[in-house]
PDB file of N, CA, C and O in Angstrom:
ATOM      1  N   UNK A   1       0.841  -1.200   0.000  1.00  0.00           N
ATOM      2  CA  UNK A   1       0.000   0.000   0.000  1.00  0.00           C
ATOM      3  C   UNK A   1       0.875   1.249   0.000  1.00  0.00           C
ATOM      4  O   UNK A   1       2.002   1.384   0.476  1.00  0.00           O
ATOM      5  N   UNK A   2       0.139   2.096  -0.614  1.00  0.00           N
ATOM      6  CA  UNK A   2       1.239   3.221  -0.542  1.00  0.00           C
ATOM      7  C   UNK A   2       1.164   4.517   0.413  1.00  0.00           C
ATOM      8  O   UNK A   2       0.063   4.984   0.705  1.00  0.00           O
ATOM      9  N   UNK A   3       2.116   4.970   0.795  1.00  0.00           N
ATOM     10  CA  UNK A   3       1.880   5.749   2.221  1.00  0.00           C
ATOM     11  C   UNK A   3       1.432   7.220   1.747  1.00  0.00           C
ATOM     12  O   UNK A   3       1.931   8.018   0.954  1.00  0.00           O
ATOM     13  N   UNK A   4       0.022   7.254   2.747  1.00  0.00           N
ATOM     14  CA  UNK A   4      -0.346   8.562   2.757  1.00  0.00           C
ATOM     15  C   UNK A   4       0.333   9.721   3.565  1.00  0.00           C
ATOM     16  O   UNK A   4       0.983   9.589   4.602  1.00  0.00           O
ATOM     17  N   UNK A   5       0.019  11.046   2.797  1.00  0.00           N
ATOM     18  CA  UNK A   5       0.652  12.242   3.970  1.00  0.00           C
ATOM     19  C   UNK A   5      -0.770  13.159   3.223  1.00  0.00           C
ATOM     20  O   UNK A   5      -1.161  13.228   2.058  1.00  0.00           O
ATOM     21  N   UNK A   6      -1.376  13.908   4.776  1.00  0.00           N
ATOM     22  CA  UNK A   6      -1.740  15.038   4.945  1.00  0.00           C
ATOM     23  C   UNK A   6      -1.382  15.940   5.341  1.00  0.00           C
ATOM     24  O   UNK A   6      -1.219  16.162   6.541  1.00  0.00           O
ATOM     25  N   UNK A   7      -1.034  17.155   3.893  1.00  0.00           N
ATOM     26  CA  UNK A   7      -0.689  18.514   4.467  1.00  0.00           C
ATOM     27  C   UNK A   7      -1.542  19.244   5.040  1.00  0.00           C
ATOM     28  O   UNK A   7      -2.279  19.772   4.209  1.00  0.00           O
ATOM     29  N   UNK A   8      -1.739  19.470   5.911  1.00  0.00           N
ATOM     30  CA  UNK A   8      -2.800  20.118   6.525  1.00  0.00           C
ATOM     31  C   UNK A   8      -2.514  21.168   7.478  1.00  0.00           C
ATOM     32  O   UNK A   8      -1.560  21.152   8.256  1.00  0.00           O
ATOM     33  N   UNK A   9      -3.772  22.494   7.340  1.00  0.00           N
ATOM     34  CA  UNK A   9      -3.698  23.847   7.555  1.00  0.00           C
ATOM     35  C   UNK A   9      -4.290  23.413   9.409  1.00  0.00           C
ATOM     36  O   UNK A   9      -3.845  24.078  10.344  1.00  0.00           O
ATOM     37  N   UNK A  10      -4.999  22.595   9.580  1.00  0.00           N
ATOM     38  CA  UNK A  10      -6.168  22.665  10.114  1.00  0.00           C
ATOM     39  C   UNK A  10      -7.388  23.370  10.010  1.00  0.00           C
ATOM     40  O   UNK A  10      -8.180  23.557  10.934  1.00  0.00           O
ATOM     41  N   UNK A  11      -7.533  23.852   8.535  1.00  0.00           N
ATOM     42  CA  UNK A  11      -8.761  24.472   8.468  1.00  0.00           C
ATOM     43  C   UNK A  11      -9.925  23.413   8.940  1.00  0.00           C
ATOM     44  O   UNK A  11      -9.809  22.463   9.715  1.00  0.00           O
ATOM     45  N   UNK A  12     -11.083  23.877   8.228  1.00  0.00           N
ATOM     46  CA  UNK A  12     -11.983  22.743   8.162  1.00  0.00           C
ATOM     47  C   UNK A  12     -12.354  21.470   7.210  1.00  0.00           C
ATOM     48  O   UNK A  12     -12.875  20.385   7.467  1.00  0.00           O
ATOM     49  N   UNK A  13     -11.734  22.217   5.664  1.00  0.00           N
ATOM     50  CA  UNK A  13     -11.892  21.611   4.917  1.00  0.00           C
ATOM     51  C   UNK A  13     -10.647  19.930   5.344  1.00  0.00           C
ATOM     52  O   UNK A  13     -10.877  18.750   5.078  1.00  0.00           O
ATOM     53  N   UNK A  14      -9.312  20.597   6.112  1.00  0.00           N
ATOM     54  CA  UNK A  14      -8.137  20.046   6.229  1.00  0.00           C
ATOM     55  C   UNK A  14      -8.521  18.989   7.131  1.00  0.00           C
ATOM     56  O   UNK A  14      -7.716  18.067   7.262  1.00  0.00           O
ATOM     57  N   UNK A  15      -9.958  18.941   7.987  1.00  0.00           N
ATOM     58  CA  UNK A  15     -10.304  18.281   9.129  1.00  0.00           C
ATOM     59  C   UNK A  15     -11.128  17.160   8.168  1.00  0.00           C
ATOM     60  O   UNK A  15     -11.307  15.948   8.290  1.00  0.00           O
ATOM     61  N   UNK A  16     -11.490  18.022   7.284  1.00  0.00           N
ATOM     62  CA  UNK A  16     -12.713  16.697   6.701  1.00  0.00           C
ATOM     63  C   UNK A  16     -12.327  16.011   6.180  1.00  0.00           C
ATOM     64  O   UNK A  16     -13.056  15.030   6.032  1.00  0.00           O
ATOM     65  N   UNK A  17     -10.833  15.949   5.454  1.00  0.00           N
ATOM     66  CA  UNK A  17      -9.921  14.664   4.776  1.00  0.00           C
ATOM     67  C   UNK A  17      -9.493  14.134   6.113  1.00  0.00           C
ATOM     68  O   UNK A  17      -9.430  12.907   6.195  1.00  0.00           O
ATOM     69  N   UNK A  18      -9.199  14.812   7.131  1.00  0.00           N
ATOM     70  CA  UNK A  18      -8.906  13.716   8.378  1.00  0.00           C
ATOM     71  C   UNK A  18      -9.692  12.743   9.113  1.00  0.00           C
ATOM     72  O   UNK A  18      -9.341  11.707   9.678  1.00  0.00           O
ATOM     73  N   UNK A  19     -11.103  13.425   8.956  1.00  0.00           N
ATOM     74  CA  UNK A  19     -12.062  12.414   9.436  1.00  0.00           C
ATOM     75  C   UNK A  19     -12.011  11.505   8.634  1.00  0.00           C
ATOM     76  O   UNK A  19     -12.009  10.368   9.105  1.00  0.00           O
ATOM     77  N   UNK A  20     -11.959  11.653   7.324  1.00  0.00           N
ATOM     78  CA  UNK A  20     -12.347  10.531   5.962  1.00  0.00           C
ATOM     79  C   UNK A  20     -11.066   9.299   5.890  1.00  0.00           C
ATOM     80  O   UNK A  20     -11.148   8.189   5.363  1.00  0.00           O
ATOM     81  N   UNK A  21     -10.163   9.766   6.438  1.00  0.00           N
ATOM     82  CA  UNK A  21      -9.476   8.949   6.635  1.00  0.00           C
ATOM     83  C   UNK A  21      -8.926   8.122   7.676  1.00  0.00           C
ATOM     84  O   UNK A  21      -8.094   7.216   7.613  1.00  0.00           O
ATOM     85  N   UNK A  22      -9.753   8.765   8.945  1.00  0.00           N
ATOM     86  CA  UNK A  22      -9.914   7.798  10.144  1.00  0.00           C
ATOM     87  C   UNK A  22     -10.668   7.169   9.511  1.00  0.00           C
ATOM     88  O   UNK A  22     -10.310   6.032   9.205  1.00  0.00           O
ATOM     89  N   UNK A  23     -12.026   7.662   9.059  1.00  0.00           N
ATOM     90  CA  UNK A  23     -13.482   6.743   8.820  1.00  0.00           C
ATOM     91  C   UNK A  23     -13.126   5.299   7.981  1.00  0.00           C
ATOM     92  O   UNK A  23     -13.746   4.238   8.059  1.00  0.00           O
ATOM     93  N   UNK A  24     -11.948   5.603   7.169  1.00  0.00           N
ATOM     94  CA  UNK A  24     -11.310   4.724   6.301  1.00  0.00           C
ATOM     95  C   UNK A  24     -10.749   3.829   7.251  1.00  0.00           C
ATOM     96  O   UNK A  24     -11.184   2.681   7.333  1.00  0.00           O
ATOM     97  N   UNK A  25      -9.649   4.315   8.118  1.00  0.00           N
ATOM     98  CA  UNK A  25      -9.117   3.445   9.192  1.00  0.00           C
ATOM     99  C   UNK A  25      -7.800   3.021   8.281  1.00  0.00           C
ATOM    100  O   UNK A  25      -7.295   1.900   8.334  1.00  0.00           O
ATOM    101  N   UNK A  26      -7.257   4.256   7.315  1.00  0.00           N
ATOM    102  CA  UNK A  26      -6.041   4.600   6.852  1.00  0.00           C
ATOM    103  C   UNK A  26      -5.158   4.756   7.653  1.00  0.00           C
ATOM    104  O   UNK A  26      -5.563   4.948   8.800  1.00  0.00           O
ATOM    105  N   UNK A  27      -4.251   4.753   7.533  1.00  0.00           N
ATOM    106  CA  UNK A  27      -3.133   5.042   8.541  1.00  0.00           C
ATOM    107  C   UNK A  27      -2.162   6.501   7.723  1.00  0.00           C
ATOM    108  O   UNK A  27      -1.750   6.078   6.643  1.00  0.00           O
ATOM    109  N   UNK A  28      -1.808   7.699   7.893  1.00  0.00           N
ATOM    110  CA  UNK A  28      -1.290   8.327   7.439  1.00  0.00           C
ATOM    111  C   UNK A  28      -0.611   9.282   8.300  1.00  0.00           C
ATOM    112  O   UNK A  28      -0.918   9.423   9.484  1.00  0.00           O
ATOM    113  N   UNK A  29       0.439  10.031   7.634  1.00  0.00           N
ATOM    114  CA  UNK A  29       0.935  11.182   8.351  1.00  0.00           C
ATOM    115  C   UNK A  29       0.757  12.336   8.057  1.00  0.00           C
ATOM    116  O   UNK A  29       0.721  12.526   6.841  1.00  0.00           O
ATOM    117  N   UNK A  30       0.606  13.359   8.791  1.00  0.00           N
ATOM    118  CA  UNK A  30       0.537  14.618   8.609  1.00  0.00           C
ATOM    119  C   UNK A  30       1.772  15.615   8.951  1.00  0.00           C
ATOM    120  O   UNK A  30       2.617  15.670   9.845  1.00  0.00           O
ATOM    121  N   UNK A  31       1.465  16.356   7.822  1.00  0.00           N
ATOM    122  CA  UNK A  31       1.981  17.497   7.679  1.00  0.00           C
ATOM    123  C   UNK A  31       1.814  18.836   7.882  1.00  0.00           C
ATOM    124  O   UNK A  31       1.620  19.521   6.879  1.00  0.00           O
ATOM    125  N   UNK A  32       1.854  19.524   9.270  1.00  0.00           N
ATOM    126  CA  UNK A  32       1.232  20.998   9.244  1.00  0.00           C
ATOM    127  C   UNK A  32       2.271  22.162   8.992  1.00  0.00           C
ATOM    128  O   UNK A  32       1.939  23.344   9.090  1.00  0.00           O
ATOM    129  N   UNK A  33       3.423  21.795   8.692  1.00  0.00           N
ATOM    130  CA  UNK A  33       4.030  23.021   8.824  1.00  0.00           C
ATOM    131  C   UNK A  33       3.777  24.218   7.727  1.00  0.00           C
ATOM    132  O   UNK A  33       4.384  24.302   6.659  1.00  0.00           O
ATOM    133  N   UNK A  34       3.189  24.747   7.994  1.00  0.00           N
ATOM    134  CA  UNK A  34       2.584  25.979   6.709  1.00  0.00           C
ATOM    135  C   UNK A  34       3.852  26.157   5.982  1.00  0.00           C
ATOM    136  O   UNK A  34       3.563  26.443   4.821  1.00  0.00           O
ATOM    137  N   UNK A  35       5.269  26.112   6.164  1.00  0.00           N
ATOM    138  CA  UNK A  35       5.590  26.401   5.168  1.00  0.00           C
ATOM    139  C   UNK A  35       5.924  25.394   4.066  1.00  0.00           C
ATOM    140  O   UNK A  35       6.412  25.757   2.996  1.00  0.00           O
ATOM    141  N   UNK A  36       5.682  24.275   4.320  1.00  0.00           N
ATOM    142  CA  UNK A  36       5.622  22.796   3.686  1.00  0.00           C
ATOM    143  C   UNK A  36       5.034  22.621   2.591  1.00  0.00           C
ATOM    144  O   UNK A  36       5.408  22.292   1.466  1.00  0.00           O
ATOM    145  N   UNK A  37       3.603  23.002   3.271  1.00  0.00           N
ATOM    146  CA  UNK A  37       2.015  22.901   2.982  1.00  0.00           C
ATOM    147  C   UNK A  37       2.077  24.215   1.616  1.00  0.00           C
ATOM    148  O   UNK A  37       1.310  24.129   0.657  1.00  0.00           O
ATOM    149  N   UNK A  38       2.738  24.963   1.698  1.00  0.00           N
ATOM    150  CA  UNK A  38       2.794  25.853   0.591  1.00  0.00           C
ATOM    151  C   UNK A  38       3.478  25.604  -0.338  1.00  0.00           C
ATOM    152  O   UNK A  38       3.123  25.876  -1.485  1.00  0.00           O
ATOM    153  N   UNK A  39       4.986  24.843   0.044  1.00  0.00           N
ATOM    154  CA  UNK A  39       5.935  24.445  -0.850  1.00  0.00           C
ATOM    155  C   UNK A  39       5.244  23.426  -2.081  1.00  0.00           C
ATOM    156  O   UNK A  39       5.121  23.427  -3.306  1.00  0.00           O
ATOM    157  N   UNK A  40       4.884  22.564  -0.897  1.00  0.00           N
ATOM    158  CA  UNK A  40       4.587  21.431  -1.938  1.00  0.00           C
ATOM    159  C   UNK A  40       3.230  21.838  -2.620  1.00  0.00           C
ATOM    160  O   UNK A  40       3.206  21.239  -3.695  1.00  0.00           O
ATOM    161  N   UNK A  41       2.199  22.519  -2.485  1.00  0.00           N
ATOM    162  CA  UNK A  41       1.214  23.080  -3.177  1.00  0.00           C
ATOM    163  C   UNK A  41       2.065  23.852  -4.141  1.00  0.00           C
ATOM    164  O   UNK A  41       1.646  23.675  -5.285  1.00  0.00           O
ATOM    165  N   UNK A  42       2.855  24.452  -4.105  1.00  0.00           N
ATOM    166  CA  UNK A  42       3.196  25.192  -5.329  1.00  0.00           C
ATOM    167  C   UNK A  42       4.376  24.266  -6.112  1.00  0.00           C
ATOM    168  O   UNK A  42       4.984  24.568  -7.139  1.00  0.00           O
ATOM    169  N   UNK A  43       4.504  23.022  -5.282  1.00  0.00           N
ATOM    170  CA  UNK A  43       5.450  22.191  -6.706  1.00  0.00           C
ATOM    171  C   UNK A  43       4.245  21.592  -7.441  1.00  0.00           C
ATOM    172  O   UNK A  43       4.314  21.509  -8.667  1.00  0.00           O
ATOM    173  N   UNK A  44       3.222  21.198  -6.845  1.00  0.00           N
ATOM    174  CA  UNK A  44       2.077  20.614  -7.675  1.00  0.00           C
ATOM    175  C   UNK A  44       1.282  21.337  -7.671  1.00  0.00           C
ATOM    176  O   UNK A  44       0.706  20.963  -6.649  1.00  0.00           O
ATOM    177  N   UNK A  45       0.704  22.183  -8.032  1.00  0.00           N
ATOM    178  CA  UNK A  45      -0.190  23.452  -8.928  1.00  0.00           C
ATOM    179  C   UNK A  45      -1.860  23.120  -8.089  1.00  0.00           C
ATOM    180  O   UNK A  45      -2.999  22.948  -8.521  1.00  0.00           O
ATOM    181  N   UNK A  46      -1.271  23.152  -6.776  1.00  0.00           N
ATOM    182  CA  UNK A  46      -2.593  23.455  -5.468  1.00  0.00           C
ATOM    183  C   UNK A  46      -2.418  24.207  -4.746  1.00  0.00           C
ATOM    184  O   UNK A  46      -1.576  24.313  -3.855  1.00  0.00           O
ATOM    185  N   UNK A  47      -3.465  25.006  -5.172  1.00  0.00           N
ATOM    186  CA  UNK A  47      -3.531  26.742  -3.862  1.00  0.00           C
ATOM    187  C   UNK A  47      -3.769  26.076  -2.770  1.00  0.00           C
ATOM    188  O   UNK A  47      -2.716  26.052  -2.132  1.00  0.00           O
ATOM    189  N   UNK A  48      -4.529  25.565  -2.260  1.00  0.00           N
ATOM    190  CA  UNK A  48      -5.256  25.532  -1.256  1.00  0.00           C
ATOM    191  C   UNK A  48      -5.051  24.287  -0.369  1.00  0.00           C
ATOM    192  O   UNK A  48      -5.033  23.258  -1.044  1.00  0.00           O
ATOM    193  N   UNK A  49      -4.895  24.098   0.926  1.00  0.00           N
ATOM    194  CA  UNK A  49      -5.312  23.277   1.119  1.00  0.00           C
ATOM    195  C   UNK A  49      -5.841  22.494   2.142  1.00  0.00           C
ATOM    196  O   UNK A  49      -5.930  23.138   3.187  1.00  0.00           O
ATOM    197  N   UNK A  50      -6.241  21.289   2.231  1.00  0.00           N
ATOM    198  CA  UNK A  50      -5.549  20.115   2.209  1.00  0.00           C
ATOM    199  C   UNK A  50      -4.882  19.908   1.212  1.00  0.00           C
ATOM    200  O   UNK A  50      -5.217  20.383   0.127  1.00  0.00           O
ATOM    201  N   UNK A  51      -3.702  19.091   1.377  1.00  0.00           N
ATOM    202  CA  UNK A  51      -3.327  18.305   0.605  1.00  0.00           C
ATOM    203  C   UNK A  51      -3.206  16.977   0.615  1.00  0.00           C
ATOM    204  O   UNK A  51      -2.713  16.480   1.627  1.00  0.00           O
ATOM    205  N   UNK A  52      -3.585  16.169  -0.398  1.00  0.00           N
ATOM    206  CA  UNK A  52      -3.294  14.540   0.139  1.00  0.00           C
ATOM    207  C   UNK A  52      -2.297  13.760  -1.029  1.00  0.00           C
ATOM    208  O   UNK A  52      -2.402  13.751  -2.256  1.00  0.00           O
ATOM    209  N   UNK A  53      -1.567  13.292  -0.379  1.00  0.00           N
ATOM    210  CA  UNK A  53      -0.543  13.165  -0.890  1.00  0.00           C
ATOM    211  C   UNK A  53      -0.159  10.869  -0.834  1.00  0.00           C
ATOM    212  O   UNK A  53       0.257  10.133   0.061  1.00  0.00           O
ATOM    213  N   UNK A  54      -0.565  10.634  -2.164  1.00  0.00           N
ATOM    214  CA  UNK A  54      -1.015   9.043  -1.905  1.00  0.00           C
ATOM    215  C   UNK A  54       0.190   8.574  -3.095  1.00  0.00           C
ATOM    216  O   UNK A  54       0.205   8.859  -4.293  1.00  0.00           O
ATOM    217  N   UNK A  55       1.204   7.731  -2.277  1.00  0.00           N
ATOM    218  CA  UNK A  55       2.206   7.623  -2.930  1.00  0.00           C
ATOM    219  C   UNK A  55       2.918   8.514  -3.838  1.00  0.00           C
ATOM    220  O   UNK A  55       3.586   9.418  -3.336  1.00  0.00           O
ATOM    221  N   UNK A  56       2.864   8.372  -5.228  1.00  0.00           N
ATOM    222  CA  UNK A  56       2.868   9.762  -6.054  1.00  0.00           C
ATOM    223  C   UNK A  56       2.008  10.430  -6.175  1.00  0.00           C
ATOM    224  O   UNK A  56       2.452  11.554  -5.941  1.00  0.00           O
ATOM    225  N   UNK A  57       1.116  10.489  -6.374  1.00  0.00           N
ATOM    226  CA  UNK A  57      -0.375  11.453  -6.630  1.00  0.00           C
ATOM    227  C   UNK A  57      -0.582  12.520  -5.431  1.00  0.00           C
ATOM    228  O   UNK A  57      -0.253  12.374  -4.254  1.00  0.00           O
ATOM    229  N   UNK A  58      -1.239  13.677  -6.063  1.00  0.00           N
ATOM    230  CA  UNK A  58      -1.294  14.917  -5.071  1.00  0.00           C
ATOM    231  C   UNK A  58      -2.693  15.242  -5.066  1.00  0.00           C
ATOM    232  O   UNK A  58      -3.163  15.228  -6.204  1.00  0.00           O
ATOM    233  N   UNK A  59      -3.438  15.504  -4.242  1.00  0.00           N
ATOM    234  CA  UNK A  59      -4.888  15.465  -4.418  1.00  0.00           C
ATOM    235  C   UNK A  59      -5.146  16.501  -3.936  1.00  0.00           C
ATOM    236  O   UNK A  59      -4.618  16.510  -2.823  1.00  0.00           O
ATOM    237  N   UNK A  60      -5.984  17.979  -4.230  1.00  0.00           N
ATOM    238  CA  UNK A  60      -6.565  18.754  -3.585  1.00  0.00           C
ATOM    239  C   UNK A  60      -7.568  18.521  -2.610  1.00  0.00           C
ATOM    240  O   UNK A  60      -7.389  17.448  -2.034  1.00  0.00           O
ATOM    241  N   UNK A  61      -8.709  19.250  -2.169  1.00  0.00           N
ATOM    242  CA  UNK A  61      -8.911  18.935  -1.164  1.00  0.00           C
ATOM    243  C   UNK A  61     -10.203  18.211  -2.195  1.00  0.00           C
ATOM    244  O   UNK A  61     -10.272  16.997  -2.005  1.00  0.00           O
ATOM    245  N   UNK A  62     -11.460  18.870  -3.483  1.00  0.00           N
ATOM    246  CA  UNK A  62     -11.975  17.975  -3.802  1.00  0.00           C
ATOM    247  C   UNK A  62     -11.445  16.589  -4.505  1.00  0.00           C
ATOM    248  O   UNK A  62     -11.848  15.462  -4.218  1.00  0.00           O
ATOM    249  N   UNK A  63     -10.717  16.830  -5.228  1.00  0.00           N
ATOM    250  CA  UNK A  63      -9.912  15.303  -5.695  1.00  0.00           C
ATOM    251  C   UNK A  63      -9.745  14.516  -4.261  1.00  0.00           C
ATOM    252  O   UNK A  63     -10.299  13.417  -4.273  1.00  0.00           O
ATOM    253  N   UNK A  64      -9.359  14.718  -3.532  1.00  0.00           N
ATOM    254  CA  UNK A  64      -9.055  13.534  -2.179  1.00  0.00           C
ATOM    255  C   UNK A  64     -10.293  13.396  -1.510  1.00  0.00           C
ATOM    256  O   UNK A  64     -10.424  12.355  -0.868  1.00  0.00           O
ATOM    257  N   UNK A  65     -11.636  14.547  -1.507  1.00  0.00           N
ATOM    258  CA  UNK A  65     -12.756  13.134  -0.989  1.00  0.00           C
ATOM    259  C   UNK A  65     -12.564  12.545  -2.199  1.00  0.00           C
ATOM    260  O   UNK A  65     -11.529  11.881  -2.259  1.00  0.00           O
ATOM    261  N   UNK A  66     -13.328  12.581  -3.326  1.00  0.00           N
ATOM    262  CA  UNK A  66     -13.862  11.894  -3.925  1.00  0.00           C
ATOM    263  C   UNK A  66     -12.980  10.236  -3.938  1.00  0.00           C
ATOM    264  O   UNK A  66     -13.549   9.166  -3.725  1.00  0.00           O
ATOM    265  N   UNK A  67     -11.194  10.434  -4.306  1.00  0.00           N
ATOM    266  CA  UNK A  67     -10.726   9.643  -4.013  1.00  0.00           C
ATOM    267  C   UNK A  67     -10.722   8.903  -2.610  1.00  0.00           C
ATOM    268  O   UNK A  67     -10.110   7.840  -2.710  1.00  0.00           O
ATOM    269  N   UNK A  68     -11.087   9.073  -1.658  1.00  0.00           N
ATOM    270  CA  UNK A  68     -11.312   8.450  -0.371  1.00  0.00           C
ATOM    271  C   UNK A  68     -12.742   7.931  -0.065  1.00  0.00           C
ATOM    272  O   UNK A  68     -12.961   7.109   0.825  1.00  0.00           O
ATOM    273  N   UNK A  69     -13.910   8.582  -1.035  1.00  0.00           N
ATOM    274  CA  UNK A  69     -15.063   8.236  -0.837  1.00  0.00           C
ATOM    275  C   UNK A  69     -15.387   7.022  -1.641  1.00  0.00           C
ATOM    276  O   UNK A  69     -16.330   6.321  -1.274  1.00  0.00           O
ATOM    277  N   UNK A  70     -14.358   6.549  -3.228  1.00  0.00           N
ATOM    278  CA  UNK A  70     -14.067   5.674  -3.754  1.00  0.00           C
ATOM    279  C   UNK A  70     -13.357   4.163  -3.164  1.00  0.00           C
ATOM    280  O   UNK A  70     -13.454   3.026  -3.625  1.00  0.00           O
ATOM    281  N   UNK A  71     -12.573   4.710  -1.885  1.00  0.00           N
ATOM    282  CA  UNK A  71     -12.065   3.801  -1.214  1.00  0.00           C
ATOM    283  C   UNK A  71     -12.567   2.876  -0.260  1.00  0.00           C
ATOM    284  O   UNK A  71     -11.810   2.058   0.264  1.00  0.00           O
TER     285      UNK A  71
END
């Protein structure tokens, strides 16, 4: 399986990929350091975020429900 990371602001939106991925019963790590969370949004072309970050793939915050609601 490939290892997840959440960049996360703690906004709200940043909470609702965290619930979705307890609810999953994923195992992942997070990432809050804002200046991280910006870096890597601006190596992969995401303002905002969450970020979810699933092996290679970078998911904004709608791309990662939908991908987690698929899961």
């Amino acid at each position: 399986m490939n290892e997840i990371i959440l960049y996360s602001t703690h906004c709200p939106k940043c909470k609702t990929v965290e619930l979705l991925l307890a609810k999953k019963n994923l195992e992942f790590f997070m990432v809050d350091d804002t200046e991280k969370v910006v870096k890597v949004g601006q190596e992969h072309g995401i303002l905002g975020a969450p970020i979810l970050q699933v092996g290679d793939e970078f998911f904004d915050f709608s791309k990662a429900v939908q991908y987690l609601n698929r899961r």
